[in-house]
C-alpha positions in Angstrom: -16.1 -4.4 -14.7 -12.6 -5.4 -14.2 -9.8 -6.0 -16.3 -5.7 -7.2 -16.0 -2.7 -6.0 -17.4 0.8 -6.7 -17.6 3.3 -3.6 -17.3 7.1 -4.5 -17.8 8.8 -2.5 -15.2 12.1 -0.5 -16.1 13.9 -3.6 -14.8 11.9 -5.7 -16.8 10.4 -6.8 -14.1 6.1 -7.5 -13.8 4.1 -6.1 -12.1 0.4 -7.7 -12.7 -2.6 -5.3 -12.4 -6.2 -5.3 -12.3 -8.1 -2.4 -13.3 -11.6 -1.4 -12.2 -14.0 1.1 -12.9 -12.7 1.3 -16.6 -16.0 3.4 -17.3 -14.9 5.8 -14.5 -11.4 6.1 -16.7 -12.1 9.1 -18.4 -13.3 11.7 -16.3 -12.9 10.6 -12.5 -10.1 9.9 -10.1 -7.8 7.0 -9.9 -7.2 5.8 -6.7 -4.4 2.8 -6.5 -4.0 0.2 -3.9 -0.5 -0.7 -2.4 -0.4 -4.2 -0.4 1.6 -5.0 2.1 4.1 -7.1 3.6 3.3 -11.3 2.3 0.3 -9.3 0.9 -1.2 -9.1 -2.5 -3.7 -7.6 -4.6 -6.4 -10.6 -4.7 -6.3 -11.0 -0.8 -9.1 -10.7 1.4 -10.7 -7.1 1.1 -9.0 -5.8 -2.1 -11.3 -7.0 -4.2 -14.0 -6.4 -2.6 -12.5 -2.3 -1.8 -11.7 -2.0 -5.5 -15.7 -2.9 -6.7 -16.6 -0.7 -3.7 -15.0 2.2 -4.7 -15.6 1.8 -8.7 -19.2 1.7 -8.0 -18.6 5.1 -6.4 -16.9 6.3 -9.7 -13.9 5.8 -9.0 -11.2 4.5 -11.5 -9.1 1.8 -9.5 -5.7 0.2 -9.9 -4.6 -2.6 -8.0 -1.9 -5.0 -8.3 1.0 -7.2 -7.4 4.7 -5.7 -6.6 7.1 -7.8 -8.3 9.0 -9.5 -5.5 5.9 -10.0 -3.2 5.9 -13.8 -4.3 3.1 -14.3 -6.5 3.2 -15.4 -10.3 0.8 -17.0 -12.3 -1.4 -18.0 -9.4 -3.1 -15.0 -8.2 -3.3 -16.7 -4.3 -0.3 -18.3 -3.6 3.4 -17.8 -3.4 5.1 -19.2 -6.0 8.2 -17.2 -6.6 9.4 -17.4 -3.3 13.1 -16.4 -4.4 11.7 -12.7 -6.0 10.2 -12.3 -2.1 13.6 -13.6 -0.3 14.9 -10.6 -2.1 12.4 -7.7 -2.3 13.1 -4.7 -0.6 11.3 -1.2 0.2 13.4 0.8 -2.4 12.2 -1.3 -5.6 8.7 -1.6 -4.1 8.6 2.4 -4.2 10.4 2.6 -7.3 7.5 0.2 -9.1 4.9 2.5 -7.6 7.1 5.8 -8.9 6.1 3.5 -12.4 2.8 2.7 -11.5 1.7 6.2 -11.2 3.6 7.5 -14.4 2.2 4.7 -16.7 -1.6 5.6 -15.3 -0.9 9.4 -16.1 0.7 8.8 -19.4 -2.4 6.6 -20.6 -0.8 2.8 -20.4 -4.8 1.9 -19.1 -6.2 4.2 -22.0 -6.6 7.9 -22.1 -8.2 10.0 -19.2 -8.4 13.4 -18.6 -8.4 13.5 -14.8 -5.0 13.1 -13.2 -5.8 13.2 -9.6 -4.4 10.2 -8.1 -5.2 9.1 -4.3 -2.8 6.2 -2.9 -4.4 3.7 -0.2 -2.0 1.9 1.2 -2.2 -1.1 4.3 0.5 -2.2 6.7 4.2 -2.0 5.1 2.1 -1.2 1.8 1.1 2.1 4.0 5.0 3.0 4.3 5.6 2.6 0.8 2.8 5.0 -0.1 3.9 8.1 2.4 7.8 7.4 0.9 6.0 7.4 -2.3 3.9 10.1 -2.2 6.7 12.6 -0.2 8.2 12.7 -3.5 5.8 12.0 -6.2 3.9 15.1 -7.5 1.6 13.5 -9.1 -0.1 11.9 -5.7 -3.0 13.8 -4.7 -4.1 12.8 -1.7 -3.1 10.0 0.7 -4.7 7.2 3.4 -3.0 4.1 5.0 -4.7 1.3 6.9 -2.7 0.0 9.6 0.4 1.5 8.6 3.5 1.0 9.9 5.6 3.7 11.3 9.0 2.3 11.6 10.8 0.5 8.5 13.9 -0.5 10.9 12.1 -3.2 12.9 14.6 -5.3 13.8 16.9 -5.5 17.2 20.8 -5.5 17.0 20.6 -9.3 17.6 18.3 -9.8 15.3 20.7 -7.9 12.5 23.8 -9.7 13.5 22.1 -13.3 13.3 20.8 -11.9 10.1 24.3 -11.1 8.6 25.5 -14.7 10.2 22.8 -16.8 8.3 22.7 -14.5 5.2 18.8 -14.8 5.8 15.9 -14.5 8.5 13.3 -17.6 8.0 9.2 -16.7 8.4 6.7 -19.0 8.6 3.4 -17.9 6.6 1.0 -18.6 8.2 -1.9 -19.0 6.1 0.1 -21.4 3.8 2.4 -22.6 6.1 5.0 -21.9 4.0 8.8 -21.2 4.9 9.9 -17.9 3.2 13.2 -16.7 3.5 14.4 -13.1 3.8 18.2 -12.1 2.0 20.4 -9.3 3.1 19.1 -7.0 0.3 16.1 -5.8 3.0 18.2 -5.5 5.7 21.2 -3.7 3.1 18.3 -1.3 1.9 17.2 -0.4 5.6 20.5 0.5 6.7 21.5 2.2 3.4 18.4 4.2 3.6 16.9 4.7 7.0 17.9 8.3 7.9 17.3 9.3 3.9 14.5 7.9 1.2 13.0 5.1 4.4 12.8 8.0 6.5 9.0 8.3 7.4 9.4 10.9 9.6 11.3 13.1 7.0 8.7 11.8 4.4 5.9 12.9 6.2 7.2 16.5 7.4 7.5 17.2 3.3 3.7 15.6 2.8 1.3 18.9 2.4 -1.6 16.6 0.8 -4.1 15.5 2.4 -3.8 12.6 4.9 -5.8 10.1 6.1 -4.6 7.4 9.0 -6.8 4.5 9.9 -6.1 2.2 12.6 -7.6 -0.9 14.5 -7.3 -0.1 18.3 -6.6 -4.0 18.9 -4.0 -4.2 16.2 -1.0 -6.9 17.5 0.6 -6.8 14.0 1.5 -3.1 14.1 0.5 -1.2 17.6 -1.6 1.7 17.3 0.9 3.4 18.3 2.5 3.7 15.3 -0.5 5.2 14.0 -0.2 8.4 16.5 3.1 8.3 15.3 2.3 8.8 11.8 0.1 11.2 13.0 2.5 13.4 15.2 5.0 13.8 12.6 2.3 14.9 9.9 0.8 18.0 9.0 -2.4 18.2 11.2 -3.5 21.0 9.0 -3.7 18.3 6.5 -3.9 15.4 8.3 -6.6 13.0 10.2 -6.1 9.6 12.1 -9.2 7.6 12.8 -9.3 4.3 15.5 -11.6 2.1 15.2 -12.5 0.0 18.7 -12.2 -3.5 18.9 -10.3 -3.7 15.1 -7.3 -5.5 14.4 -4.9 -5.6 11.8 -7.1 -6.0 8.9 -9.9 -4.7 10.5 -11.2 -8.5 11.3 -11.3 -9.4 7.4 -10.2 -12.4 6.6 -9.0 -14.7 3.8 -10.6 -16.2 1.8 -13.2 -13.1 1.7 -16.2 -14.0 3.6 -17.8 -10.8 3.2 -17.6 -7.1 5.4 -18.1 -6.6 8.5 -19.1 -3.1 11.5 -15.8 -2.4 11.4 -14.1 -2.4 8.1 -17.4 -0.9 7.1 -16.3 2.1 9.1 -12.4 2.1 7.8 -14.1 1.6 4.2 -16.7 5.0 5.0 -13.8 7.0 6.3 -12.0 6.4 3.1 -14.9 7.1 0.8 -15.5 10.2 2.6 -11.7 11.4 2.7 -11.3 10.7 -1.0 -14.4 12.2 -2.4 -13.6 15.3 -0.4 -9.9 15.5 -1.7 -10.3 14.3 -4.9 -13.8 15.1 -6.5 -14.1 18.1 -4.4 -10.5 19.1 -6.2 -12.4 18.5 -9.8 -15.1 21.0 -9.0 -12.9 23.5 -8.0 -10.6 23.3 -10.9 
């Protein structure tokens, strides 16, 4: 059982949620998922995660960032001038909200406040930035996460701060989406402070899970040992998975699972159920 909500943000902004597992609400963890980067929360294997991980008992949260360029329409990008100006700082920021409006009872009461943060691709980076200085966070995975927010070559920037914009092509919908200067402003403002992931991750003393498609073009595994390198390791554990790309071969429109999301999907399940319910028990 699913349901959606609307939570104004402090900037009066929306973000648009769907919550699942509202029988799990009371008692049992709440794990939320972060999208990524011309992601959103009805793509490809969120849906399907959310049901998977309600039917486990989980409580599940998962929803749209403001900026990421969907409105009304749950699939397509509508509100292409909120993504030309999104940036990492408001995308943690709306997370910071996320997490204070589940603990304070915006989805109805609970009495369980451990929260665990699953996070793909830039959504990943947003969830370590989050989570290195969120209390509240519990535990921590990312799929295909990215390990540097600066991504972009000196020539790149300049052109960038000629045009006052970068064009990308979607390619799903073919769409041209534009890019402003407030990313590129936020990354320089905040690369060696709050977008530092190597700072954010030397703070982290949750647990950590990293998973990782060996075959992933979009963001290198190497990023993933990175991750890894600059965590915890008595907290922290990386799994690749062979012959997995990006989104571990999932596609869109969801056509159903597959060996090796399976195995990023069983990792997760395990990780959580060992941080979070495990936590309960102990308490």
């Amino acid at each position: 059982m699913s349901k959606d909500f609307i939570l104004k943000t402090s900037r009066n902004d929306i973000l648009r949620v769907t919550a699942y597992g509202l029988d799990n609400l009371l008692y049992s963890p709440c794990l939320i998922f972060v999208h990524g980067f011309k992601g959103f929360k009805d793509w490809g294997f969120w849906k399907f995660t959310a049901n998977y991980f309600a039917d486990k008992g989980y409580f599940v949260l998962s929803f749209n960032f403001s900026h990421n360029g969907i409105g009304d329409n749950p699939t397509e990008f509508t509100e292409l001038e909120k993504f030309s100006n999104n940036t990492f700082s408001l995308e943690i920021d709306e997370l910071n909200e996320l997490i204070e409006n589940y603990n304070s009872g915006f989805f109805g009461k609970t009495n369980n406040k451990k929260i665990g943060l699953l996070g793909h691709s830039r959504g990943g980076a947003v969830s370590i930035l989050t989570a290195a200085g969120n209390k509240l966070v519990s535990a921590l995975s990312v799929w295909a996460s990215v390990a540097k927010i600066d991504r972009y070559t000196e020539r790149q920037k300049k052109e960038w701060r000629e045009k006052g914009f970068v064009e990308i092509i979607n390619a799903r919908t073919k769409q041209l989406m534009l890019i402003n200067l407030a990313l590129l402003d936020d990354i320089e403002k905040n690369k060696d402070s709050s977008l530092n992931l190597e700072k954010a991750l030397n703070s982290i003393k949750i647990p950590f899970l990293i998973v990782h498609g060996e075959q992933d073009v979009t963001v290198p595994v190497k990023e993933a040992e990175l991750l890894y390198e600059w965590s915890d390791k008595n907290n922290s554990e990386m799994e690749i998975i062979r012959s997995a790309g990006h989104t571990f071969n999932i596609v869109h429109p969801f056509s159903g699972s597959n060996e090796k999301f399976d195995i990023a999907l069983t990792k997760t399940e395990k990780f959580f159920n060992k941080n979070l319910f495990k936590e309960i028990n102990d308490d």
